[in-house]
RODORO-42946 format. One record per atom (N, C-alpha, C, O): residue in one letter; x, y negated, z. Coordinates in pm, whole numbers, padded with zeros to 5 digits, always signed. Atoms other than C-alpha are relative to their C-alpha. Layout:
N
AXYZ;...
END
This chain:
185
X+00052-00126-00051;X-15901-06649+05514;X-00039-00022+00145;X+00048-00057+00224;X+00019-00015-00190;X-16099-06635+05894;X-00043+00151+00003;X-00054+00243-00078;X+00031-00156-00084;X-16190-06348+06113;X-00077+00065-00102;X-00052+00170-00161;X+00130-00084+00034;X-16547-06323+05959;X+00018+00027-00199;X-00079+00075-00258;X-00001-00033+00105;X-16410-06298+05583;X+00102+00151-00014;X+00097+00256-00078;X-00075-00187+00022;X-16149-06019+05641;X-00061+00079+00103;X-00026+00196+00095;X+00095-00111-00039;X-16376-05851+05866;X-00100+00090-00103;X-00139+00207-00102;X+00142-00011+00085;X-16638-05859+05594;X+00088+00087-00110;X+00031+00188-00153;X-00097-00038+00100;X-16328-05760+05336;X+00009+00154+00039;X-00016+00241-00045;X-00047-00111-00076;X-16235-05466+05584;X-00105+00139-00029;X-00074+00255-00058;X+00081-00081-00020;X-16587-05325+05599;X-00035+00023-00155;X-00045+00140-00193;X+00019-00033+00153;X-16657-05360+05211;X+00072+00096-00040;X+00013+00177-00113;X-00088-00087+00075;X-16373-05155+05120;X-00006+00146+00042;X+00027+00245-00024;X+00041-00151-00004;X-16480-04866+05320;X-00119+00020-00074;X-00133+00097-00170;X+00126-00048+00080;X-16830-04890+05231;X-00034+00008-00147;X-00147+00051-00171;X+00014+00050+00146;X-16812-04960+04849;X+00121+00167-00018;X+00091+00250-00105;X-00074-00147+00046;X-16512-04625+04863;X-00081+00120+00034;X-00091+00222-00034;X+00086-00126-00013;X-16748-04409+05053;X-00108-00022-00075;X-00114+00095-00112;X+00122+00026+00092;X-17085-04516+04821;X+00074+00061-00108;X+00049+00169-00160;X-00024-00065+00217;X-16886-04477+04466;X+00100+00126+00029;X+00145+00175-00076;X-00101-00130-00025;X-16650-04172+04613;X-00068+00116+00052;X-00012+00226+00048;X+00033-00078-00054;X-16910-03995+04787;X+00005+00136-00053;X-00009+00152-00175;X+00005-00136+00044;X-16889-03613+04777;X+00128+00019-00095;X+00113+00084-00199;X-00067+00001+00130;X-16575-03647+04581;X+00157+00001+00103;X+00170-00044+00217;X-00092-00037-00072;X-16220-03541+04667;X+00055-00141+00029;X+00106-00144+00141;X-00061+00126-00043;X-16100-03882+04699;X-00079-00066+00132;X-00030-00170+00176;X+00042+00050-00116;X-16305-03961+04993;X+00109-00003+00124;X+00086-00058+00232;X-00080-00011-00113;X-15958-03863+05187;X+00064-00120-00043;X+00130-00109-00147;X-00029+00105-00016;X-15868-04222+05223;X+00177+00039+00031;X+00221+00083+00138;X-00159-00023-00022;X-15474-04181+05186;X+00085-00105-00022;X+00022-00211-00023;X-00070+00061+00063;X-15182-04362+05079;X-00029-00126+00004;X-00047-00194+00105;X+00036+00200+00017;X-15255-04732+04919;X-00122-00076+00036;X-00127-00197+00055;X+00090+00067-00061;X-15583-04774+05024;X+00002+00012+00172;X-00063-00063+00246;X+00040-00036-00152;X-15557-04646+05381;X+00155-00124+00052;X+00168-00160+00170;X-00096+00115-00042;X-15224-04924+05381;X-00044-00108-00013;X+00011-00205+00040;X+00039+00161+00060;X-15415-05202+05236;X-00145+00018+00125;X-00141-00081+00198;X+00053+00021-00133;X-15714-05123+05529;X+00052-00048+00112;X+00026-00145+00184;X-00120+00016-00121;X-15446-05085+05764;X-00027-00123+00021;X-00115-00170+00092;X-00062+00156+00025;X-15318-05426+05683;X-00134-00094+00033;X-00127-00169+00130;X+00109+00093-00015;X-15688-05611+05647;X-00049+00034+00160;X-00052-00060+00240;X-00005+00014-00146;X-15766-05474+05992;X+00122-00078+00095;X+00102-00163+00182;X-00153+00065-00099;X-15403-05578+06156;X-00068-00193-00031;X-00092-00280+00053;X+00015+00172+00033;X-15497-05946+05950;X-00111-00038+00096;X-00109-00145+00158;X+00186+00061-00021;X-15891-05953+06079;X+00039+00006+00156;X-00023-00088+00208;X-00046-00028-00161;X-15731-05851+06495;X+00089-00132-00001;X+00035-00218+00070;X-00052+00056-00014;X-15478-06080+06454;X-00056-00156-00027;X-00026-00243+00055;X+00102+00123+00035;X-15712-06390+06283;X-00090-00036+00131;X-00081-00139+00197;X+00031+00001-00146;X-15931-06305+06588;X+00023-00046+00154;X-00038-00108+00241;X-00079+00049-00098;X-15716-06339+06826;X+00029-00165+00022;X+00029-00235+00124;X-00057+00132+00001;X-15610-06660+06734;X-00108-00104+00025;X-00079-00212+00075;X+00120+00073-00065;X-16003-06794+06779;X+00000+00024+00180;X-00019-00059+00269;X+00006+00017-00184;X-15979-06645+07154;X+00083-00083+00039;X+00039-00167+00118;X-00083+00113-00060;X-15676-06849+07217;X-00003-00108+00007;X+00053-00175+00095;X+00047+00092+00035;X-15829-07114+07046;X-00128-00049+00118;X-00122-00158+00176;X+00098+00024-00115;X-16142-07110+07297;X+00042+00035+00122;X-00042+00015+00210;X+00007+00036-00146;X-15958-07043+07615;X+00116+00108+00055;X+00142+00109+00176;X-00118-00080+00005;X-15669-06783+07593;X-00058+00194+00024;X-00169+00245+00039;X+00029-00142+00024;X-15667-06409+07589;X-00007+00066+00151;X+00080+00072+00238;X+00028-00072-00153;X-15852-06220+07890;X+00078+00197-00040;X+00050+00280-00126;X-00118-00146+00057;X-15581-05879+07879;X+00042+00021+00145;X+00123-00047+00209;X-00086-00033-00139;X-15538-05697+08212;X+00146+00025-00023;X+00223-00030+00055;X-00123-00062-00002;X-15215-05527+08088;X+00093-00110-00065;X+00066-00157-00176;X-00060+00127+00097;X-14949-05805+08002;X+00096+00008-00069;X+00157-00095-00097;X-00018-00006+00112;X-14785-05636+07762;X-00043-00023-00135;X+00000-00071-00240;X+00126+00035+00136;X-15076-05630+07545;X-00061-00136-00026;X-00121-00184-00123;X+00031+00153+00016;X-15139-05958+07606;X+00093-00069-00038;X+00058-00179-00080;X-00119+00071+00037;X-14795-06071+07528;X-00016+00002-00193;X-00020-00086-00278;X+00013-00006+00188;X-14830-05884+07145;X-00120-00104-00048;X-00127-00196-00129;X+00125+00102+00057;X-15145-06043+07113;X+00057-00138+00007;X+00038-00200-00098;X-00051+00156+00007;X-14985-06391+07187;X+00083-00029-00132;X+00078-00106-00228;X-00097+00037+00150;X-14726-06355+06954;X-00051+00032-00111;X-00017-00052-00194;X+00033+00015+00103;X-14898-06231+06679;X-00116-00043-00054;X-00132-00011-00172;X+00105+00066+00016;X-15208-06405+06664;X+00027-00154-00140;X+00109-00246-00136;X-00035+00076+00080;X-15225-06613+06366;X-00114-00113-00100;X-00219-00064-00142;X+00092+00086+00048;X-15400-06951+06191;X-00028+00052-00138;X+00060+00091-00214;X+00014-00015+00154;X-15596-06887+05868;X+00044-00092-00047;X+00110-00060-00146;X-00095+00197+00097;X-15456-07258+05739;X+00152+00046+00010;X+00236-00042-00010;X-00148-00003-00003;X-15111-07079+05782;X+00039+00107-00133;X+00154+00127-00173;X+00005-00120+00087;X-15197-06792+05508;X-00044-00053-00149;X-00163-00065-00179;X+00082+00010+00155;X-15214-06887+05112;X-00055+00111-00078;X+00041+00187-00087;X+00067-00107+00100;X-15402-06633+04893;X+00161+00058-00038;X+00192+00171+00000;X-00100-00050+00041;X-15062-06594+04752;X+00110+00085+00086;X+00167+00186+00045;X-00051-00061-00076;X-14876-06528+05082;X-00088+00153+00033;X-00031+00261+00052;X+00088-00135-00037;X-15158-06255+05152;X+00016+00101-00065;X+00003+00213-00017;X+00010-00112+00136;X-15119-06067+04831;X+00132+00040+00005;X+00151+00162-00002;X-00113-00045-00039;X-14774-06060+04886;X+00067+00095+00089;X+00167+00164+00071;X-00024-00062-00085;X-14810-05923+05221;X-00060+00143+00001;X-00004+00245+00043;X+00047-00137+00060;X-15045-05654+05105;X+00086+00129-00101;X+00069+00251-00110;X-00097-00086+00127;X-14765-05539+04810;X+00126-00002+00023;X+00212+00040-00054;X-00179+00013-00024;X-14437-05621+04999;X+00014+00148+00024;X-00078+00219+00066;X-00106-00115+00069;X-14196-05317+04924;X-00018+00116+00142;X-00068+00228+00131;X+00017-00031-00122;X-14181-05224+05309;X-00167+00127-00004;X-00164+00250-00002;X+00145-00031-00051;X-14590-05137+05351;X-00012+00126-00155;X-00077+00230-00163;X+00021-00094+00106;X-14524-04989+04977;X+00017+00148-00006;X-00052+00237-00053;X-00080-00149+00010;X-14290-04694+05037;X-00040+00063+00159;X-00104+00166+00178;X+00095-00041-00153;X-14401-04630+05396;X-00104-00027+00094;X-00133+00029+00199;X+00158-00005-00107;X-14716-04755+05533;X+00020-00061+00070;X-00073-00052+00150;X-00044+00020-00109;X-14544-04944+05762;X-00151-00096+00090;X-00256-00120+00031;X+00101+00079-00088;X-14775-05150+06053;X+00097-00141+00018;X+00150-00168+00125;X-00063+00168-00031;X-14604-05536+05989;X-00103-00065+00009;X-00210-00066-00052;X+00147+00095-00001;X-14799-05770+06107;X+00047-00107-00137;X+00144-00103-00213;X-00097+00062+00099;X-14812-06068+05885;X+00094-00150+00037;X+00164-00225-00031;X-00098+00062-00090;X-14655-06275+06126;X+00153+00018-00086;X+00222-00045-00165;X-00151-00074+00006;X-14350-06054+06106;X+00040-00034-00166;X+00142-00094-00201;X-00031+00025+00098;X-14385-06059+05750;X+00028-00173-00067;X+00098-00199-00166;X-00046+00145+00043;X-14373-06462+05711;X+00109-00019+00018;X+00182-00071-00066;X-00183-00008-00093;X-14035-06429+05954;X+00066+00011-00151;X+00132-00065-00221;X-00106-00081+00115;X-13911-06210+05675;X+00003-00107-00087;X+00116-00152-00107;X+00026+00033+00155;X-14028-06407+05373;X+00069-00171+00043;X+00157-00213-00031;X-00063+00126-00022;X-13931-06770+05529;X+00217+00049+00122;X+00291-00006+00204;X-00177-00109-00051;X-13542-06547+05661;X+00006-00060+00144;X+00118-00070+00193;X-00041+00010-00139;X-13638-06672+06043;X+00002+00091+00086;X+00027+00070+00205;X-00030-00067-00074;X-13641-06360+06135;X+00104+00025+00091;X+00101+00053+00210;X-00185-00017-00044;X-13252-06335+06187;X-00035-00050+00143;X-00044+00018+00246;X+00004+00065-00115;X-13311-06609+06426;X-00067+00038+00155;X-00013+00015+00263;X+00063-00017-00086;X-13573-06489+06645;X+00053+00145+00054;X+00040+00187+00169;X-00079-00162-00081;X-13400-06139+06708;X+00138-00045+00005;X+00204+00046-00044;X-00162+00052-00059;X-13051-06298+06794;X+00106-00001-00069;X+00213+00029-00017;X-00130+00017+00064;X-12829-06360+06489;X-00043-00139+00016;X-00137-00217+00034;X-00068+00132-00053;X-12624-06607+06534;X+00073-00051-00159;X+00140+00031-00221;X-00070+00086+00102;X-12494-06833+06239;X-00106-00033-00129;X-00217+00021-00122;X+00053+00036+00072;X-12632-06961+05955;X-00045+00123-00118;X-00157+00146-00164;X+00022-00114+00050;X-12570-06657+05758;X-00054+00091+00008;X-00045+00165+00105;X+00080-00176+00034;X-12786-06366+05619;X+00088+00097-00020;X+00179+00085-00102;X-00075-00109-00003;X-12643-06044+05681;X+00014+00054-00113;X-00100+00039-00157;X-00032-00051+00128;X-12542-05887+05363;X+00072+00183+00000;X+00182+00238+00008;X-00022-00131-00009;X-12527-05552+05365;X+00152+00086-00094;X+00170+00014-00192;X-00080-00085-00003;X-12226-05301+05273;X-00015+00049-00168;X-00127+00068-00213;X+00034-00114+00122;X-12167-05121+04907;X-00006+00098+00028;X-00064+00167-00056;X+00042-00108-00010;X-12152-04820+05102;X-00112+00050+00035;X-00175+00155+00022;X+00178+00009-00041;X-12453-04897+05235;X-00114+00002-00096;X-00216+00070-00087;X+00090+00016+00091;X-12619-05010+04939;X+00032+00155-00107;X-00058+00199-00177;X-00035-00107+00051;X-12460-04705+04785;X-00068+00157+00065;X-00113+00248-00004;X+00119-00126-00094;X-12642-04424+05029;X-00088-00023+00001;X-00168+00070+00010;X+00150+00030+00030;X-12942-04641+04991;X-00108+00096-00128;X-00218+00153-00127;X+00023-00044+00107;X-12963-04527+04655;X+00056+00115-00058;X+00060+00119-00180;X-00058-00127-00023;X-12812-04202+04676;X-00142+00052+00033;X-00207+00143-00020;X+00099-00096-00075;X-13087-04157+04910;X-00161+00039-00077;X-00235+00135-00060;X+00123+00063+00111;X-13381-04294+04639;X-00022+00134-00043;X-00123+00202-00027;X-00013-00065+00142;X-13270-04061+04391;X+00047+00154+00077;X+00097+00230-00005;X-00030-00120-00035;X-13201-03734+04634;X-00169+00023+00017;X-00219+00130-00018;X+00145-00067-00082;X-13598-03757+04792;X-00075-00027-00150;X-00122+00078-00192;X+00069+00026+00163;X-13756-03881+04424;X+00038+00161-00055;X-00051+00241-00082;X-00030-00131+00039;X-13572-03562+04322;X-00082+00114+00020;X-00152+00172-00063;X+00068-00092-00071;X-13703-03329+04549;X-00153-00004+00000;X-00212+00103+00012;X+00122+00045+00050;X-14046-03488+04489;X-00049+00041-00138;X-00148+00104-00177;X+00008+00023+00189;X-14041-03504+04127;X+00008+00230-00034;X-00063+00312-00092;X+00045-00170+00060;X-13945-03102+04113;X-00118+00074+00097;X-00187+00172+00067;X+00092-00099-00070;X-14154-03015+04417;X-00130+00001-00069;X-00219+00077-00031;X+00116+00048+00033;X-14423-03167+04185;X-00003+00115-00140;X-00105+00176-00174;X-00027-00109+00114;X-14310-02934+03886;X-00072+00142+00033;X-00158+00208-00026;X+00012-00195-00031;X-14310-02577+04090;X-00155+00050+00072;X-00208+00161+00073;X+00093-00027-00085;X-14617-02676+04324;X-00085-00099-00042;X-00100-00202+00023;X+00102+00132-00007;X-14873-02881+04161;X-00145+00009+00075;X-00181+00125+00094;X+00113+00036-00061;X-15184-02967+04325;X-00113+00079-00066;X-00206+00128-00002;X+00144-00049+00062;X-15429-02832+04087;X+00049+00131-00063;X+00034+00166-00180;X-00042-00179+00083;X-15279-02460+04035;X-00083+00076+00137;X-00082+00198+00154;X+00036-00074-00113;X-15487-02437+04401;X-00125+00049-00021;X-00172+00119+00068;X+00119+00011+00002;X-15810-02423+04257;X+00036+00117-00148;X-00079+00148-00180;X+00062-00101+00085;X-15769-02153+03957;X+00019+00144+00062;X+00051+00161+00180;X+00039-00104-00039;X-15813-01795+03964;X+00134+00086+00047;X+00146+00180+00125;X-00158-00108-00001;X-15422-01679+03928;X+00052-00037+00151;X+00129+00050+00193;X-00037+00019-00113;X-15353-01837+04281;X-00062+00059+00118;X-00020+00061+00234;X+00046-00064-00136;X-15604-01651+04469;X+00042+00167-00028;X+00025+00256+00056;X-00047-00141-00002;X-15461-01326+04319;X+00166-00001+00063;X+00222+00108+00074;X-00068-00038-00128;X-15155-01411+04547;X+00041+00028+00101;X-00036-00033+00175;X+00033-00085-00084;X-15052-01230+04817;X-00013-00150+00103;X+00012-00259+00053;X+00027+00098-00107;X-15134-01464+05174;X+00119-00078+00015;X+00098-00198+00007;X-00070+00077-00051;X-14825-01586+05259;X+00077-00059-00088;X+00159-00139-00043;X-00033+00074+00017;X-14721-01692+04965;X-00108-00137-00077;X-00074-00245-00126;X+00070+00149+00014;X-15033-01918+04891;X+00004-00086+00103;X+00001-00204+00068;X-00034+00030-00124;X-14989-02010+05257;X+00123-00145-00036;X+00112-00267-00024;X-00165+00074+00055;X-14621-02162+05131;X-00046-00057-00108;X-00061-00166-00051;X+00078+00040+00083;X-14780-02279+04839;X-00059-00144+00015;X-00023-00260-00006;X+00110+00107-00017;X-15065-02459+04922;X+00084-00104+00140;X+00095-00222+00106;X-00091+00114-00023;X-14847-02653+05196;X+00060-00042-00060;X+00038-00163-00054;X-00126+00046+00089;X-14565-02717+04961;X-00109-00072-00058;X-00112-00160+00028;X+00056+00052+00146;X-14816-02870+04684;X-00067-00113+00139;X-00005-00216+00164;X+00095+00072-00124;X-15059-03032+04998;X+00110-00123+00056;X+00089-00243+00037;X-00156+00072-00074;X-14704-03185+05181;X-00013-00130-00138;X-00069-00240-00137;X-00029+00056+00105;X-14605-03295+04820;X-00080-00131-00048;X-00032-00244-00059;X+00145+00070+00024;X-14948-03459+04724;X-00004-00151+00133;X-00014-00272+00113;X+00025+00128-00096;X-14965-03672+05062;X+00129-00067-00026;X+00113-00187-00043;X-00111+00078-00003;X-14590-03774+05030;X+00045-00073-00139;X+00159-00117-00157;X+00030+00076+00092;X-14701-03930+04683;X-00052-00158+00099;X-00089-00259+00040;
END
């Protein structure tokens, strides 16, 4: 992968969603595609980067910003098709959107992270049963609340006729509840 292929990747995926989506409610770029842009931009800045450093280092008045850029600047010969696809569908970017670079994400996937943020020993931290126990407490309390908010408030009860014969405030409550619901899919 270089700059000028996930640039080219970056810009296809808008233009090819706005061409075959046009005029069409899905044009609100949400969720898995607006994470998988995310991500091909973060890759195509960070690929970038790694040619400026390559020709002569990074011109950055502020040297914070020049510091991130150092560290996460990264070689395409360091990225297999397979690591990429990985980094696009790891669990993290799945359930929240998160902004990992894929730096961060190699750390993770080769466990040097530990190292570079200051554990000490050979050992991977291993988390708690009470821990892993509220984890999944917690799964199965917000899935819940999801799953019925999806029951009482669906998305498409906004568009027939029986919802505009309610009074304002509670389509108001409504149409957030179902709207909320819908994005937190």
């Amino acid at each position: 992968i270089s700059f000028r292929l996930a640039f080219g990747l970056n810009c296809l995926t808008f233009f090819y969603f706005y061409w075959y989506h046009y005029c069409s409610y899905k044009v609100d770029i949400t969720t898995s595609l607006m994470g998988i842009v995310i991500r091909i931009h973060t890759l195509t800045w960070d690929l970038y980067d790694y040619q400026v450093v390559k020709n002569g280092g990074i011109n950055e008045k502020y040297a914070k910003f020049k510091q991130f850029r150092e560290d996460h600047y990264v070689r395409s010969g360091t990225i297999s098709f397979f690591d990429y696809i990985c980094y696009q569908f790891f669990f993290i970017h799945a359930l929240c959107g998160s902004n990992l670079t894929i730096n961060d994400w190699l750390y993770i996937n080769d466990q040097t992270i530990f190292k570079k943020n200051g554990w000490k020993g050979d050992n991977i931290p291993i988390p708690s049963f009470s821990i892993i126990f509220k984890t999944i407490l917690n799964i199965i309390i917000v899935s819940s609340v999801y799953l019925i908010g999806q029951i009482y408030t669906p998305i498409w009860y906004l568009t027939t006729n029986e919802f505009f014969k309610l009074p304002f405030y509670k389509r108001a409550y409504f149409c957030i509840m179902a709207c909320s619901l819908t994005k937190f899919r």
